[in-house]
C-alpha positions as CSV (number, residue, x, y, z in Angstrom):
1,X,0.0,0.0,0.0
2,X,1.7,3.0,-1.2
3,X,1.8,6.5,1.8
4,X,-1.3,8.8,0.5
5,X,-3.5,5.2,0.8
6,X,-1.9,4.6,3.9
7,X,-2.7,8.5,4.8
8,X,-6.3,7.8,3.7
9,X,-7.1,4.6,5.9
10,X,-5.7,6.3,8.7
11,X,-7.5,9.7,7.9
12,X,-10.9,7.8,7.4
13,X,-10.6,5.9,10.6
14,X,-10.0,8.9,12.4
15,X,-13.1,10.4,11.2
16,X,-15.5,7.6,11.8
17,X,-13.4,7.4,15.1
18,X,-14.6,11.1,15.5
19,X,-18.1,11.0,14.6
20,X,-18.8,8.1,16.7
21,X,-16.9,9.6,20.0
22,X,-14.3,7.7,19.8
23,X,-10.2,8.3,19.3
24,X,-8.4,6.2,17.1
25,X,-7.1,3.3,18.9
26,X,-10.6,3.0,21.1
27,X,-10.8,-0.1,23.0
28,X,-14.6,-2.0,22.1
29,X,-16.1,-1.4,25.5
30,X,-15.3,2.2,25.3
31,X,-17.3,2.4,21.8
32,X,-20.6,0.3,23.3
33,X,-23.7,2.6,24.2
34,X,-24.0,4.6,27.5
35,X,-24.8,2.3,30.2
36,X,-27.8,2.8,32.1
37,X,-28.2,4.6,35.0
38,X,-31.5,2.8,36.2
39,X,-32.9,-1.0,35.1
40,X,-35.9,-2.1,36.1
41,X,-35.6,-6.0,36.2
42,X,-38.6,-8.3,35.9
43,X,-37.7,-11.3,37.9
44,X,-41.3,-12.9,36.8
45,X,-40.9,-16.2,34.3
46,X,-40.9,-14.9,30.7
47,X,-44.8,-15.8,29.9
48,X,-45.5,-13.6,32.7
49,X,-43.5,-11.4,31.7
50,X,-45.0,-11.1,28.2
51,X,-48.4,-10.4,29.4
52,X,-47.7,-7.5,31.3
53,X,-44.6,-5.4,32.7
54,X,-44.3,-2.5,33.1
55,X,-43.1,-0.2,30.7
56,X,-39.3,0.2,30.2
57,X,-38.2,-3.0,32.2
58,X,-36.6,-5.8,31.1
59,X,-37.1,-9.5,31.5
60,X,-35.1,-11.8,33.9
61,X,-36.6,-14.4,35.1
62,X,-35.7,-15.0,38.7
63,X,-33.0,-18.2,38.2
64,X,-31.5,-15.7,35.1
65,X,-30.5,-12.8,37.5
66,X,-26.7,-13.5,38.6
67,X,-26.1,-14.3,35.3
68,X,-27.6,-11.1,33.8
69,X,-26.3,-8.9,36.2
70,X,-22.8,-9.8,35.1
71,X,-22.9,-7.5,32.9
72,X,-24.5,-4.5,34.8
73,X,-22.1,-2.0,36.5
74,X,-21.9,-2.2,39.9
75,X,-22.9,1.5,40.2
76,X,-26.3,0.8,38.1
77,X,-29.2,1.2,40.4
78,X,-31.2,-1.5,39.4
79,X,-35.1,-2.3,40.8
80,X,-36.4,-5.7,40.8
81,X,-40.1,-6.6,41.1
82,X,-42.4,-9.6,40.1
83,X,-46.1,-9.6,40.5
84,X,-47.3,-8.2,44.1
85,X,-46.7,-8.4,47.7
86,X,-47.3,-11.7,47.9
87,X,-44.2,-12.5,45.8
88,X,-40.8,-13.4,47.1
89,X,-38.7,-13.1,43.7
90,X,-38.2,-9.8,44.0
91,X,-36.9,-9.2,47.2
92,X,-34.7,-12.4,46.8
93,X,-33.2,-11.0,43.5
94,X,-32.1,-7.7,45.1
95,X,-30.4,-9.8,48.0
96,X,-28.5,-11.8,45.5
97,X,-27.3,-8.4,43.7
98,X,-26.9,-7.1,47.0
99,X,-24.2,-10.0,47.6
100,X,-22.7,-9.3,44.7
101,X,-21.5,-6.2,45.2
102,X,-24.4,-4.1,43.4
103,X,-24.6,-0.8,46.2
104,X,-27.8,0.7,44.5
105,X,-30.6,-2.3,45.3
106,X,-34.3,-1.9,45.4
107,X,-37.2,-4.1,45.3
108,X,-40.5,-2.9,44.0
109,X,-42.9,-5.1,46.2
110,X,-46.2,-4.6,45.3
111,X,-44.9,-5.3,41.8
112,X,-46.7,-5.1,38.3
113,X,-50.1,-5.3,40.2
114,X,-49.9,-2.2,42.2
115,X,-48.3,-0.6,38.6
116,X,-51.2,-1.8,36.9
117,X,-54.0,-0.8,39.2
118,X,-52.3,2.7,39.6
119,X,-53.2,3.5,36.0
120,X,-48.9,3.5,35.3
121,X,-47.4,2.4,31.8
122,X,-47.2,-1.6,31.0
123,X,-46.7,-3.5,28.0
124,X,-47.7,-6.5,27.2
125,X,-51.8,-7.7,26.4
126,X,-53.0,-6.9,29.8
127,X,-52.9,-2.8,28.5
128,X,-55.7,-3.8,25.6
129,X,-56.9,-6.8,26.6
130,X,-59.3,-8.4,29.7
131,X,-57.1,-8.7,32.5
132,X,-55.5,-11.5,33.8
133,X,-56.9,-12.4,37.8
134,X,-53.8,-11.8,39.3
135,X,-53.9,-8.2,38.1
136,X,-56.9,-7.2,39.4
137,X,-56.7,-9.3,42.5
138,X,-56.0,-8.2,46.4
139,X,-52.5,-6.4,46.7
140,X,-52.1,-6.5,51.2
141,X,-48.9,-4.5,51.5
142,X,-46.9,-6.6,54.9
143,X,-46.9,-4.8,58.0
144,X,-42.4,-4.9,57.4
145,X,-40.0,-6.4,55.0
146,X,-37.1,-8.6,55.2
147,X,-34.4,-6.7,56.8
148,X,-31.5,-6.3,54.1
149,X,-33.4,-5.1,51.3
150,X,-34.4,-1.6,50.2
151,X,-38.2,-1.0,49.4
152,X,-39.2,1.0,46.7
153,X,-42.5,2.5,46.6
154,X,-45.1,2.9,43.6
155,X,-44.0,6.7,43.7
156,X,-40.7,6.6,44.5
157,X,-40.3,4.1,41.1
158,X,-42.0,6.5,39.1
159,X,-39.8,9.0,39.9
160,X,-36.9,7.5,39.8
161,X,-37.9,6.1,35.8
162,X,-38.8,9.6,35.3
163,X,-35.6,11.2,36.2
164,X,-33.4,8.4,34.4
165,X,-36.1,9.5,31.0
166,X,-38.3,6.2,31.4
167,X,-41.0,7.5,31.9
168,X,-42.3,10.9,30.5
């Protein structure tokens, strides 16, 4: 390859290097996407999760999480619910990424049926369709929670996925 095409691949490197936010000589990982600064993880088994989640979240079924969250920063604050009070996934899934060295836990408790019934944003049939009983049944917050695991509120959640541009 003869100097000016030599000058030209570097030059056009450079350049898409530029556009892209990158310097010549960018590692991979330093090219991927913004990571998030908020995920809202749906710890419910995947058919479940198809017919209703709420808006934004992503699925991980419950036995999935440690190997998802291998990929998370440490730093990501990251909310795990499944489908109300009555459900332990949740609050077991932000223990395990509590162990793991994850330092901005919560778990949503009353999960995707207190979302639901307060009118918020889901996906999934259950926003055009009849609703499944689960949805519509009974949601009787605990007097407390397990100690060792941060609570997040209905409100507090849609704050938080408003701030991080979830939500609008």
């Amino acid at each position: 390859m003869n100097f000016f095409k030599k000058v030209s691949v570097v030059l056009f490197v450079s350049v898409i290097g530029f556009i892209s936010g990158c310097k010549l000589g960018c590692k991979k990982s330093e090219m991927q996407e913004k990571k998030p600064s908020l995920v809202i993880m749906n710890v419910l088994d995947k058919n479940l999760y198809d017919n209703c989640h709420i808006k934004g979240s992503v699925s991980v079924p419950f036995s999935d999480v440690e190997q998802y969250a291998k990929d998370l920063d440490k730093d990501t604050h990251v909310v795990t619910y499944c489908a109300n009070y009555q459900c332990s996934a949740s609050g077991e899934s932000a223990r395990k990424l509590t162990q793991m060295g994850f330092k901005n836990v919560s778990a949503y408790e009353a999960g995707i049926v207190e979302w639901k019934q307060s009118g918020l944003p889901v996906e999934g049939p259950c926003a055009v369709e009849g609703e499944s009983s689960y949805l519509v049944a009974a949601n009787e917050k605990p007097e407390k929670f397990e100690e060792g695991v941060n609570v997040i509120t209905t409100e507090e959640l849609k704050s938080k996925m408003m701030d991080a541009g979830l939500l609008s």
